[in-house]
Biotite code that builds the C-alpha atoms (Angstrom):
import biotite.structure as struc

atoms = struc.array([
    struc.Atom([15.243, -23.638, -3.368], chain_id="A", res_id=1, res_name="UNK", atom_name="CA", element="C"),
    struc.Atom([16.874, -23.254, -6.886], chain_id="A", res_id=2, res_name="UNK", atom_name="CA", element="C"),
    struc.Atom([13.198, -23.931, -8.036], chain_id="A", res_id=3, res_name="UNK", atom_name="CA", element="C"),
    struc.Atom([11.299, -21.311, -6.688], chain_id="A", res_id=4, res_name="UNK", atom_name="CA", element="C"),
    struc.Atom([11.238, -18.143, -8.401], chain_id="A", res_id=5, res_name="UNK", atom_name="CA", element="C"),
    struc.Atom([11.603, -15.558, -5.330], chain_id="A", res_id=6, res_name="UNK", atom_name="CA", element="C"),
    struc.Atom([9.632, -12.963, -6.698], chain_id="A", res_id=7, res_name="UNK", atom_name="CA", element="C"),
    struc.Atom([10.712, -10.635, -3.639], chain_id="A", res_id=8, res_name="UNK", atom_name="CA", element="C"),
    struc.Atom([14.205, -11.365, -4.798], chain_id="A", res_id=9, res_name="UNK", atom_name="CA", element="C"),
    struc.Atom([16.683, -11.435, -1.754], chain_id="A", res_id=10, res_name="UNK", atom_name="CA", element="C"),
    struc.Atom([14.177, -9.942, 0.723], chain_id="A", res_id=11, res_name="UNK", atom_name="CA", element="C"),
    struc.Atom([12.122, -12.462, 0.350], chain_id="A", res_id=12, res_name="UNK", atom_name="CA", element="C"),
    struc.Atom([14.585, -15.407, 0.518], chain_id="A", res_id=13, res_name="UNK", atom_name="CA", element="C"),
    struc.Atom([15.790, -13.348, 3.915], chain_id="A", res_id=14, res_name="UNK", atom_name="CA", element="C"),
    struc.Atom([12.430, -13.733, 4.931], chain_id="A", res_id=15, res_name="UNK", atom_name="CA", element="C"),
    struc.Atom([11.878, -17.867, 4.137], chain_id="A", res_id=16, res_name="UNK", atom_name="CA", element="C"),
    struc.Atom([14.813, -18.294, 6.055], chain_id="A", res_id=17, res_name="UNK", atom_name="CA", element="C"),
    struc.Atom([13.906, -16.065, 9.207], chain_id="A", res_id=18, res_name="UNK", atom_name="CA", element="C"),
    struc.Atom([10.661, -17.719, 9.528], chain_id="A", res_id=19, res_name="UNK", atom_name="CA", element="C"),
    struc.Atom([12.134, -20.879, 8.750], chain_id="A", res_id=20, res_name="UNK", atom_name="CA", element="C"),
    struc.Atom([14.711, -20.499, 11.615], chain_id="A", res_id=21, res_name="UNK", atom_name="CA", element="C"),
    struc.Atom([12.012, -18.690, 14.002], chain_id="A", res_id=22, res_name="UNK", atom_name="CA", element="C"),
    struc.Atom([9.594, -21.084, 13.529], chain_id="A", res_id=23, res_name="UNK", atom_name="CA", element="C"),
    struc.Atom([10.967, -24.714, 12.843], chain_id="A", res_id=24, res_name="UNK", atom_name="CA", element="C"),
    struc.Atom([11.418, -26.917, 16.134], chain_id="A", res_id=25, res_name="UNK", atom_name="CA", element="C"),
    struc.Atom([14.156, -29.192, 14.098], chain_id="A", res_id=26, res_name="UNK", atom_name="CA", element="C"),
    struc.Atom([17.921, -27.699, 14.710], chain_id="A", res_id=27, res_name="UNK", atom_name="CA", element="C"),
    struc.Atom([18.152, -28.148, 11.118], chain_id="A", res_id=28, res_name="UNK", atom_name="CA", element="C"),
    struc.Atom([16.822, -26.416, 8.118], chain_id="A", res_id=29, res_name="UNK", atom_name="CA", element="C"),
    struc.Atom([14.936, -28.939, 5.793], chain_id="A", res_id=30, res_name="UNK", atom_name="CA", element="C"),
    struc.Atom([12.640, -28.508, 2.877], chain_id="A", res_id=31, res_name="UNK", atom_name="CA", element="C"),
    struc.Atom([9.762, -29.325, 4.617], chain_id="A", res_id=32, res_name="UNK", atom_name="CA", element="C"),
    struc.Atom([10.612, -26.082, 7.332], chain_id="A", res_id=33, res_name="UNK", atom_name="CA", element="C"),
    struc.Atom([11.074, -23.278, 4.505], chain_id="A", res_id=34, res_name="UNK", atom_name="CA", element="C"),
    struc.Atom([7.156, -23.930, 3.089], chain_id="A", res_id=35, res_name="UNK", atom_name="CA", element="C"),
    struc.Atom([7.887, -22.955, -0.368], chain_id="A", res_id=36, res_name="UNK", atom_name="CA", element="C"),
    struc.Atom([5.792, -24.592, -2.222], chain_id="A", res_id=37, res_name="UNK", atom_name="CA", element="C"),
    struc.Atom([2.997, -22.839, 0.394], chain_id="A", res_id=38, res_name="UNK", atom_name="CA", element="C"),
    struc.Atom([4.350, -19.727, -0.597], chain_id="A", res_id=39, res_name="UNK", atom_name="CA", element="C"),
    struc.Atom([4.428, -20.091, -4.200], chain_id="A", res_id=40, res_name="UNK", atom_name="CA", element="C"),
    struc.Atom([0.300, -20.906, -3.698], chain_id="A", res_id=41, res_name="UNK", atom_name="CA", element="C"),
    struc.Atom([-0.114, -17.885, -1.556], chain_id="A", res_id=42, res_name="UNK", atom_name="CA", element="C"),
    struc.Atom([2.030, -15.451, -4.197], chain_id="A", res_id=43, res_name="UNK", atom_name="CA", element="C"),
    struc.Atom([-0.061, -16.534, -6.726], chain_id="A", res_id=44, res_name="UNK", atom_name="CA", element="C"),
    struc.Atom([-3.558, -16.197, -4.731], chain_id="A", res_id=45, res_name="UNK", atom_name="CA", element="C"),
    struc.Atom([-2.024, -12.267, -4.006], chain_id="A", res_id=46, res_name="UNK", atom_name="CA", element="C"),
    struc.Atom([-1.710, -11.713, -7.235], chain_id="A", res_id=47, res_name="UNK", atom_name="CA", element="C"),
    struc.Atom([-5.117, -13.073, -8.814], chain_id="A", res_id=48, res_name="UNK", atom_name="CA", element="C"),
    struc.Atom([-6.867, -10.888, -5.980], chain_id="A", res_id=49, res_name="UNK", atom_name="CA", element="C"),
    struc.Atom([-4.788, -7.986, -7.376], chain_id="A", res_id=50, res_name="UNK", atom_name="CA", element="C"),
    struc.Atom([-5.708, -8.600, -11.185], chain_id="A", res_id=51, res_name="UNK", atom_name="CA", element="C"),
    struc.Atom([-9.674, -7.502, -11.044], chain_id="A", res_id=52, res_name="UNK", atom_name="CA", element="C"),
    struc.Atom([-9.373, -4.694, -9.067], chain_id="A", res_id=53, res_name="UNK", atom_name="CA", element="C"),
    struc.Atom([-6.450, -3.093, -11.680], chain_id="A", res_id=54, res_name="UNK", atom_name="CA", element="C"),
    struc.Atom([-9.112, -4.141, -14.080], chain_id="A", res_id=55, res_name="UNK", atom_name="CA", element="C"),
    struc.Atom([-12.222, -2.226, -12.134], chain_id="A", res_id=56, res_name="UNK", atom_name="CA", element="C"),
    struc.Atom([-10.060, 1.065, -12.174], chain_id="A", res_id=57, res_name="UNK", atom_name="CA", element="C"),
    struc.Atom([-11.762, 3.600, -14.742], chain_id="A", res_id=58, res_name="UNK", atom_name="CA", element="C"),
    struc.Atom([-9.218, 4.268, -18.166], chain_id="A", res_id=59, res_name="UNK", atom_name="CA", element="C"),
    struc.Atom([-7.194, 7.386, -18.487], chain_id="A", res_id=60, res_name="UNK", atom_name="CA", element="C"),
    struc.Atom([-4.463, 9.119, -16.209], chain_id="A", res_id=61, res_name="UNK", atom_name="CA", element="C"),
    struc.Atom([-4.274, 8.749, -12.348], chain_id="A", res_id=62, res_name="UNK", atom_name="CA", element="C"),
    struc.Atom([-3.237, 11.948, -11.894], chain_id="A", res_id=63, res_name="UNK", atom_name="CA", element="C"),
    struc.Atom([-6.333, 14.111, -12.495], chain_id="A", res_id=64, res_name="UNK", atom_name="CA", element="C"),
    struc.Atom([-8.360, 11.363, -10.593], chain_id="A", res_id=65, res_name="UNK", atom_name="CA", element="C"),
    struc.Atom([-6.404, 11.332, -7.589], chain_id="A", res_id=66, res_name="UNK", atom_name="CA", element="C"),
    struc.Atom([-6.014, 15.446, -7.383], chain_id="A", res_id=67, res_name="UNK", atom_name="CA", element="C"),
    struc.Atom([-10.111, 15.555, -7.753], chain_id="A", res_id=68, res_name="UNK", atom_name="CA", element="C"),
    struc.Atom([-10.496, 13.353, -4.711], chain_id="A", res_id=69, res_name="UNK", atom_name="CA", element="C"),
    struc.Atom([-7.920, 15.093, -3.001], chain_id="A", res_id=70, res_name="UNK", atom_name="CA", element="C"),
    struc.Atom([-9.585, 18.285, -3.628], chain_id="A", res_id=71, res_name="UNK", atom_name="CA", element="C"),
    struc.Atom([-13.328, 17.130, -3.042], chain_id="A", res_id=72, res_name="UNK", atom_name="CA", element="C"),
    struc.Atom([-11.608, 15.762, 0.137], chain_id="A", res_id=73, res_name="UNK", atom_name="CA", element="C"),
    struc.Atom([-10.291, 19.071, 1.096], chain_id="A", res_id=74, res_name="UNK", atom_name="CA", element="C"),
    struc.Atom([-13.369, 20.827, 0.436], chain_id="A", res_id=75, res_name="UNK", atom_name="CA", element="C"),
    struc.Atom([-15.573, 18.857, 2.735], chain_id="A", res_id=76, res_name="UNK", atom_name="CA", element="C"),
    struc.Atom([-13.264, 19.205, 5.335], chain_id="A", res_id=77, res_name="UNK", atom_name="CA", element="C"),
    struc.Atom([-12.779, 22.632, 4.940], chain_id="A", res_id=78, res_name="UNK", atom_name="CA", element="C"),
    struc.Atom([-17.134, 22.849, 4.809], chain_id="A", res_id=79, res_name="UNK", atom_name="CA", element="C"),
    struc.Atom([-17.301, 21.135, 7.772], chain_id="A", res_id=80, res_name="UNK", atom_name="CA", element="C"),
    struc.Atom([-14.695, 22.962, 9.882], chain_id="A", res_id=81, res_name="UNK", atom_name="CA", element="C"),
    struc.Atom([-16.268, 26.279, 8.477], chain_id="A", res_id=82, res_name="UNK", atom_name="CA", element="C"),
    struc.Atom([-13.375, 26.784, 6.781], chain_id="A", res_id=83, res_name="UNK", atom_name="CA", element="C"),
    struc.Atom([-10.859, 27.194, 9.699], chain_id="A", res_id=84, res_name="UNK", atom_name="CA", element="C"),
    struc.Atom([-7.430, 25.820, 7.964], chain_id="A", res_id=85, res_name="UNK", atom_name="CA", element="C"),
    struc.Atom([-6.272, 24.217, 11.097], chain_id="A", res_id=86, res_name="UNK", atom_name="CA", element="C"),
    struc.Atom([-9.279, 22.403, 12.435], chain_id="A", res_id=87, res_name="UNK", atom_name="CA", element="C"),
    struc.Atom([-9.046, 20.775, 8.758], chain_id="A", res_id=88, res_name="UNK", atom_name="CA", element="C"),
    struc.Atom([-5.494, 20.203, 8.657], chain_id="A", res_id=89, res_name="UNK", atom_name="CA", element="C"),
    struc.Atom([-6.204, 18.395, 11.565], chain_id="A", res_id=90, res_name="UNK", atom_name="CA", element="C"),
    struc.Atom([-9.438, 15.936, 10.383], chain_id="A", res_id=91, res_name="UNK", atom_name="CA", element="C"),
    struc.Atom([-7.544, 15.750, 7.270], chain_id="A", res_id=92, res_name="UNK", atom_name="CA", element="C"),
    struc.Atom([-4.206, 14.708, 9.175], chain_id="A", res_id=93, res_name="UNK", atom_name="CA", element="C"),
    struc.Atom([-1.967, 16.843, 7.800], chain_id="A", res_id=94, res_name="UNK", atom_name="CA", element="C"),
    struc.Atom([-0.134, 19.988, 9.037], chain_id="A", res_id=95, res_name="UNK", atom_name="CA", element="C"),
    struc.Atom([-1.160, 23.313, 8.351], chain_id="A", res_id=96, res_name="UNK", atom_name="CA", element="C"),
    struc.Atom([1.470, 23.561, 6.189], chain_id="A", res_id=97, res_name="UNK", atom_name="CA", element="C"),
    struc.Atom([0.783, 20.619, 4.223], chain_id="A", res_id=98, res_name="UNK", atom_name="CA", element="C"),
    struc.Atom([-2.729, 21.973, 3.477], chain_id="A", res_id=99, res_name="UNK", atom_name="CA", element="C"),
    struc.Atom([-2.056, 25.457, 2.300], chain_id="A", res_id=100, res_name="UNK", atom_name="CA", element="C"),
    struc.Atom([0.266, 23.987, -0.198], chain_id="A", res_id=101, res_name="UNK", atom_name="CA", element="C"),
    struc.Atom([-1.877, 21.461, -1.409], chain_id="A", res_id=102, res_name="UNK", atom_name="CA", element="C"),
    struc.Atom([-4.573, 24.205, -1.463], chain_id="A", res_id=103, res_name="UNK", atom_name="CA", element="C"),
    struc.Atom([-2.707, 26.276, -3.478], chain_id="A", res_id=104, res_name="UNK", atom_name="CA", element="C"),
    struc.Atom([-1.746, 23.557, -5.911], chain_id="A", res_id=105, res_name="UNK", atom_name="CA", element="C"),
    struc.Atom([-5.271, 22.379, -6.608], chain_id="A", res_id=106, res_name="UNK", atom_name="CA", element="C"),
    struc.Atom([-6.342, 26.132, -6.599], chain_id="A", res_id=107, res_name="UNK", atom_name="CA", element="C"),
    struc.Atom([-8.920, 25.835, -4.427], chain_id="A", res_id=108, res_name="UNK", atom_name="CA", element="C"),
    struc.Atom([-8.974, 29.573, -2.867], chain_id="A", res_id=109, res_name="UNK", atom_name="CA", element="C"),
])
């Protein structure tokens, strides 16, 4: 165990030995039951599939991306619920409330 790096920290060590207890038929904990060494390949498989598609995400700020989709989202709902504020609150899955304010903020109106 002093081997493995735990990248989840504690959590994950909580959660080796959970499954570990849950799962092994032995009334003993042995190497063999906490399947590091299968976790170490499967943290390391997560986190190549995670490296291209950082890469694949366009340059500049977040921000101004994420508040055009939001809006363009907004606006089709609001198009296709002929621009009743509840009906797309509702497709959208927010609250009423929730809408307005994010209307407002990305100046729709």
């Amino acid at each position: 165990m002093r081997d493995y790096p735990f990248p989840g920290n504690v959590r994950e060590l909580e959660n080796v030995i959970e499954r570990a207890v849950t799962l092994s038929p032995e009334t003993q904990l042995n190497v063999a039951a906490l399947n590091l060494q299968n976790e170490q390949r499967q943290a390391s498989s997560r986190d190549d599939a995670i490296a291209p598609k950082a890469q694949s995400v366009s340059s500049g700020p977040l921000t101004p991306q994420l508040q055009d989709m939001e809006r363009q989202a907004i606006i089709e709902a609001l198009e296709k619920t002929r621009y009743n504020k509840t009906a797309a609150a509702k497709l959208l899955g927010l609250t009423f409330r929730q809408l307005r304010y994010r209307i407002k903020k990305l100046d729709i109106e």
